[in-house]
N, CA, C and O atoms as a Maestro MAE file, in Angstrom:
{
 s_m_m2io_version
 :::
 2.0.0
}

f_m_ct {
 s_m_title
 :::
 protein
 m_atom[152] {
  # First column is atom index #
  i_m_mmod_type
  r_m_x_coord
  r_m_y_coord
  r_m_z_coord
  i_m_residue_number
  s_m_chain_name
  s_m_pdb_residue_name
  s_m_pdb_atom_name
  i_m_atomic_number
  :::
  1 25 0.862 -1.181 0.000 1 A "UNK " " N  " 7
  2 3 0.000 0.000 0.000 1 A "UNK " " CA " 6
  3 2 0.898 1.230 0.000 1 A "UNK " " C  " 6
  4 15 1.636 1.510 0.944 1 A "UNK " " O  " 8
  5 25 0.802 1.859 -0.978 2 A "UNK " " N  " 7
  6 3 1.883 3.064 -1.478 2 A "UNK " " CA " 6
  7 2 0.954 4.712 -1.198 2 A "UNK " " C  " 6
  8 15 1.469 5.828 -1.252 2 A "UNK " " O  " 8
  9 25 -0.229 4.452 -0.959 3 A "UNK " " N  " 7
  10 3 -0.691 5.453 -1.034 3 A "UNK " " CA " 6
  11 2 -0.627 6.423 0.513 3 A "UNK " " C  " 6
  12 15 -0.701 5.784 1.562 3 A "UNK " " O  " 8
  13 25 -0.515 7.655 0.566 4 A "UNK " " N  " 7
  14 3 0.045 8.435 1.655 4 A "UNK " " CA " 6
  15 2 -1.401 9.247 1.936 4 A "UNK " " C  " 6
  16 15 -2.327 9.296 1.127 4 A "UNK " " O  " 8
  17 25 -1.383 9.879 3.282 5 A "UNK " " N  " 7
  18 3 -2.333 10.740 3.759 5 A "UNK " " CA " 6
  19 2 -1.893 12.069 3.896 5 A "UNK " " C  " 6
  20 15 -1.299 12.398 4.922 5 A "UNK " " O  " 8
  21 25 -2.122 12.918 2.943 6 A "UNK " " N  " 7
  22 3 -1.904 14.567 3.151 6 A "UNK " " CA " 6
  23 2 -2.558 14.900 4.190 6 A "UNK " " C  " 6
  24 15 -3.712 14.577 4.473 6 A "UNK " " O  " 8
  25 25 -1.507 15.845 5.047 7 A "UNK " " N  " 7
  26 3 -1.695 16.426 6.001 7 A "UNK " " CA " 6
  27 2 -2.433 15.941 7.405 7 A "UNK " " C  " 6
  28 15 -2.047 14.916 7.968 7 A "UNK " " O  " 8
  29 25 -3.220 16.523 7.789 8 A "UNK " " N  " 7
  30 3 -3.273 16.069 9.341 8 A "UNK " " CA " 6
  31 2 -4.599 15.913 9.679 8 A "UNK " " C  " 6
  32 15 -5.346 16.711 10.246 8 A "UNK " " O  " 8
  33 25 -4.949 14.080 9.003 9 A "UNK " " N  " 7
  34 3 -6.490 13.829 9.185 9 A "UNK " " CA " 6
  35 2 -7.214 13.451 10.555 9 A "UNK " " C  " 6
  36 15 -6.582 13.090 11.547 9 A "UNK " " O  " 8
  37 25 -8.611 13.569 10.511 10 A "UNK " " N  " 7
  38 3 -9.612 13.738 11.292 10 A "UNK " " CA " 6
  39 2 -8.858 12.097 12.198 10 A "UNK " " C  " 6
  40 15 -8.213 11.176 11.698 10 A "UNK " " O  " 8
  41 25 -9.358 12.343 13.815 11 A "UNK " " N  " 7
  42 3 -9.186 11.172 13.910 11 A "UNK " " CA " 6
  43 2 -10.419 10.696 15.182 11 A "UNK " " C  " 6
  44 15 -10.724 11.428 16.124 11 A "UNK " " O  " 8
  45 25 -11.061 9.172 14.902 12 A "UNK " " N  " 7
  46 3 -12.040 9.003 15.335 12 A "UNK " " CA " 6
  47 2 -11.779 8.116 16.597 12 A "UNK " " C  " 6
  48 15 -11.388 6.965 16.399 12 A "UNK " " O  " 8
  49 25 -11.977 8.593 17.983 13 A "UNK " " N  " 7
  50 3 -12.460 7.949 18.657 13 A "UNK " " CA " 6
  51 2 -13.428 7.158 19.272 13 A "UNK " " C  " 6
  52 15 -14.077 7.811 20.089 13 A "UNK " " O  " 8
  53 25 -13.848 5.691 19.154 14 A "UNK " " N  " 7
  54 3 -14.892 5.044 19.372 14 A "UNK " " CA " 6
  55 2 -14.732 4.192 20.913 14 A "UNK " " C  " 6
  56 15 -14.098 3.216 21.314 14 A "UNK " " O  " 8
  57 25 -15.963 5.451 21.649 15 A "UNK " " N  " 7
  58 3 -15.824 5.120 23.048 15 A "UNK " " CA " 6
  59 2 -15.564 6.206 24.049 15 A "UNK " " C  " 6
  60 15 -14.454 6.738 24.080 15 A "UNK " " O  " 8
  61 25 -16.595 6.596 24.932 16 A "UNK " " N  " 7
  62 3 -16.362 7.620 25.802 16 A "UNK " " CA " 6
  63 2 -15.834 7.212 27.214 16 A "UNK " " C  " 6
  64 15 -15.944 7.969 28.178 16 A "UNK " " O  " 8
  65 25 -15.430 6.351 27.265 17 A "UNK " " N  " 7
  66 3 -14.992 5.673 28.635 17 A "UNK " " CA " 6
  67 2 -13.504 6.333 29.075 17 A "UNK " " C  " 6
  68 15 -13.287 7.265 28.300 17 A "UNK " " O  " 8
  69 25 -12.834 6.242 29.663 18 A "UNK " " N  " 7
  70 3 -11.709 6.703 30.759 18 A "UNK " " CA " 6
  71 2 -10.356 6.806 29.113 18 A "UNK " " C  " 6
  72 15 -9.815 7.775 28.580 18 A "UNK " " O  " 8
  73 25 -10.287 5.297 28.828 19 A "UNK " " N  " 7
  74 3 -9.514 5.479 27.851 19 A "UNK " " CA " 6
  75 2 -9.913 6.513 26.472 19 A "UNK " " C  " 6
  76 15 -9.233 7.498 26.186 19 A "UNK " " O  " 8
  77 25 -11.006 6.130 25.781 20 A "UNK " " N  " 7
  78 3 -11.547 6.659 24.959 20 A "UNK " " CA " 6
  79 2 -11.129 8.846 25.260 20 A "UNK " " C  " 6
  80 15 -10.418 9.616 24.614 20 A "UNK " " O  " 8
  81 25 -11.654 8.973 26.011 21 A "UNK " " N  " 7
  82 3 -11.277 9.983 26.743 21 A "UNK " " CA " 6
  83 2 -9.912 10.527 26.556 21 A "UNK " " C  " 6
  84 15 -9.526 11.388 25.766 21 A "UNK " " O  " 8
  85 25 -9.227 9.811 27.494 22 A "UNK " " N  " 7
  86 3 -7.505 10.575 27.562 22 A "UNK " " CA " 6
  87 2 -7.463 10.427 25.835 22 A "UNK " " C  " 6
  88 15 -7.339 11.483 25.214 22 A "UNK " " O  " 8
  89 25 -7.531 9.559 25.308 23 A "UNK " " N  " 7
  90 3 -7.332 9.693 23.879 23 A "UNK " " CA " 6
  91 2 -7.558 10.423 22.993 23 A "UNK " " C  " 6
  92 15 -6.827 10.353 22.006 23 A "UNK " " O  " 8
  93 25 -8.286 11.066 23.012 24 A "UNK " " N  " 7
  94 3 -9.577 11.840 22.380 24 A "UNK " " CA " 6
  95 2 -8.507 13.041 22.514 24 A "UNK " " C  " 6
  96 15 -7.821 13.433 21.570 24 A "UNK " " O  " 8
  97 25 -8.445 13.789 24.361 25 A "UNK " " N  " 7
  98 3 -8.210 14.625 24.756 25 A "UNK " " CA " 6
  99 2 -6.212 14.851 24.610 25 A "UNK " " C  " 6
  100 15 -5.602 15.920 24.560 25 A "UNK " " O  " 8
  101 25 -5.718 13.630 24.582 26 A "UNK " " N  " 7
  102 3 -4.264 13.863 23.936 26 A "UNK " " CA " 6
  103 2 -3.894 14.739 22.739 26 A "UNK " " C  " 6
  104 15 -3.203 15.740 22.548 26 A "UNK " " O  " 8
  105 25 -5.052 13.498 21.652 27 A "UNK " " N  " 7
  106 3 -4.914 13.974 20.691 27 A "UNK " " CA " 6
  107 2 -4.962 15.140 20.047 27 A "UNK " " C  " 6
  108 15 -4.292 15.473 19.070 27 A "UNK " " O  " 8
  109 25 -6.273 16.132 20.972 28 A "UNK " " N  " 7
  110 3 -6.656 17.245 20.403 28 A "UNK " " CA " 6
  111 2 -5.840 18.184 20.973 28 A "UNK " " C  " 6
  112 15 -5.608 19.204 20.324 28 A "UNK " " O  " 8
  113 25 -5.254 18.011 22.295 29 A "UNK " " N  " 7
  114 3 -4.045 19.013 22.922 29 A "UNK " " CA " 6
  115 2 -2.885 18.560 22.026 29 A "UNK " " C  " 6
  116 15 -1.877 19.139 22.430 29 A "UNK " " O  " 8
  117 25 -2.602 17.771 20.983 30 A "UNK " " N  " 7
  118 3 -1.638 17.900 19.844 30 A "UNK " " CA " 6
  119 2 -1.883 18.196 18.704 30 A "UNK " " C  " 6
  120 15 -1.168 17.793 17.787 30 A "UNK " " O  " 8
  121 25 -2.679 18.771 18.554 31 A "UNK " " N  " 7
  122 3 -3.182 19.477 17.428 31 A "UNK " " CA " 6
  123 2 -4.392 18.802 16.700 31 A "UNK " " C  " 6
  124 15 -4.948 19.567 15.912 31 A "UNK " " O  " 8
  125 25 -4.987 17.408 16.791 32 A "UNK " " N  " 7
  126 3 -5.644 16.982 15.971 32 A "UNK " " CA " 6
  127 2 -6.922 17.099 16.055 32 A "UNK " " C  " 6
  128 15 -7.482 16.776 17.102 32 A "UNK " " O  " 8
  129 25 -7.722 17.641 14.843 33 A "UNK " " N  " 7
  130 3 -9.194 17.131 15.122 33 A "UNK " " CA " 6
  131 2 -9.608 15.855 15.297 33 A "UNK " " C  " 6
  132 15 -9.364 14.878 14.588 33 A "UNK " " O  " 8
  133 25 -10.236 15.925 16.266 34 A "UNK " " N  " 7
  134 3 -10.606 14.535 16.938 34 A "UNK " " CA " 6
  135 2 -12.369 14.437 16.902 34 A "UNK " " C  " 6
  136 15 -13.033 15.456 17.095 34 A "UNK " " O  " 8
  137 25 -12.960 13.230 16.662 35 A "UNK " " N  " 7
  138 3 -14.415 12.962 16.644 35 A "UNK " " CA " 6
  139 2 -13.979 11.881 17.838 35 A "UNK " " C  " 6
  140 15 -13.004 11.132 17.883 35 A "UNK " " O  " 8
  141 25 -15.174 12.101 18.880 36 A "UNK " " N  " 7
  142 3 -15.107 11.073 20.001 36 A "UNK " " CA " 6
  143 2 -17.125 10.302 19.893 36 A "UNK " " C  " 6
  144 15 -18.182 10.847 20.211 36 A "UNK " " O  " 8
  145 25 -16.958 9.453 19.540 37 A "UNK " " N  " 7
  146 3 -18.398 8.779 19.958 37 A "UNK " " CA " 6
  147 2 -18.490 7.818 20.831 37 A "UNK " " C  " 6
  148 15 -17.700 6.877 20.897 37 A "UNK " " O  " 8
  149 25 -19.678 8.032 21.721 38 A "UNK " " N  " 7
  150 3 -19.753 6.742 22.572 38 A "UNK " " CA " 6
  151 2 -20.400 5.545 22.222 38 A "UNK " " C  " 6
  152 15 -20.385 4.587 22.995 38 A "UNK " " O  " 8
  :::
 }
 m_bond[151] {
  # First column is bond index #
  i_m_from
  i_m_to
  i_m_order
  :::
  1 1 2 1
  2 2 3 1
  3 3 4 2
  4 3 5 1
  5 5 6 1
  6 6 7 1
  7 7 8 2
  8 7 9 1
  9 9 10 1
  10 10 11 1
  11 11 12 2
  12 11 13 1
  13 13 14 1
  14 14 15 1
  15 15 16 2
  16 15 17 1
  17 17 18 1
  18 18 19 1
  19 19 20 2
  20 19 21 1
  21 21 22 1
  22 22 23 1
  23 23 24 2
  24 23 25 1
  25 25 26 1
  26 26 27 1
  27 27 28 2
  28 27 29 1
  29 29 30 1
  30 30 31 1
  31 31 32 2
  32 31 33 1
  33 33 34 1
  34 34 35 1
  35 35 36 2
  36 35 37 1
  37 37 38 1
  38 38 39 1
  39 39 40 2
  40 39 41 1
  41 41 42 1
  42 42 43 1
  43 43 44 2
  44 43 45 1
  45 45 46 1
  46 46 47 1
  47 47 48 2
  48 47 49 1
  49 49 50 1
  50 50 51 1
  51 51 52 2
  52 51 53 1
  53 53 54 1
  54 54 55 1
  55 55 56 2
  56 55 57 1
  57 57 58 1
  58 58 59 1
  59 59 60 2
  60 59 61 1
  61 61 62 1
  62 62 63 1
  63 63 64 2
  64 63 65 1
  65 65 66 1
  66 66 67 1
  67 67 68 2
  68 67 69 1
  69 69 70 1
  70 70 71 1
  71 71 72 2
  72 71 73 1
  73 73 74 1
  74 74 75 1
  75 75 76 2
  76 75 77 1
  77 77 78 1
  78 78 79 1
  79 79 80 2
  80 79 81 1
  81 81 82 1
  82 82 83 1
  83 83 84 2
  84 83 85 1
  85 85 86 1
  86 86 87 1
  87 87 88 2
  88 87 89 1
  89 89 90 1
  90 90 91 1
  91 91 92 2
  92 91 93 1
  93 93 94 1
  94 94 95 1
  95 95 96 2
  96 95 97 1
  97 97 98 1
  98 98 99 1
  99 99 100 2
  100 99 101 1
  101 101 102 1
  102 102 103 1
  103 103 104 2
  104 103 105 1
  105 105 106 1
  106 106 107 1
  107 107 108 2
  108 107 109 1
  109 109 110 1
  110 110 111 1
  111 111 112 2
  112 111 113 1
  113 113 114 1
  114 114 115 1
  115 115 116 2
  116 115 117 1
  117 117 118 1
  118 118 119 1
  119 119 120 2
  120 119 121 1
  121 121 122 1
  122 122 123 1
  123 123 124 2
  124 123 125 1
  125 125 126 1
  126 126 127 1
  127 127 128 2
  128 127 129 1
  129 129 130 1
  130 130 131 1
  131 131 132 2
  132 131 133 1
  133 133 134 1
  134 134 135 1
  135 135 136 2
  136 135 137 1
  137 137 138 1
  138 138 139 1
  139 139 140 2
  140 139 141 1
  141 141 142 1
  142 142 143 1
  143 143 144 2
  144 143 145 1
  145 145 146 1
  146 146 147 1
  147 147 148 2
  148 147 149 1
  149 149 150 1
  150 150 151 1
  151 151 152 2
  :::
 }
}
């Protein structure tokens, strides 16, 4: 698989629980848009 992702895509968290969470909330204190669903 050769194909690449421009720039700095959406990223989905599935799960509002403790982990789901810090994850979500890492991610977006590093710049990323983040979708969190429970």
């Amino acid at each position: 698989m050769t194909d690449m992702v421009a720039g700095n895509p959406t990223l989905l968290v599935v799960g509002g629980g403790i982990s789901g969470m810090t994850a979500a909330l890492e991610a977006a204190e590093a710049g990323r848009e983040v979708i969190l669903v429970e």
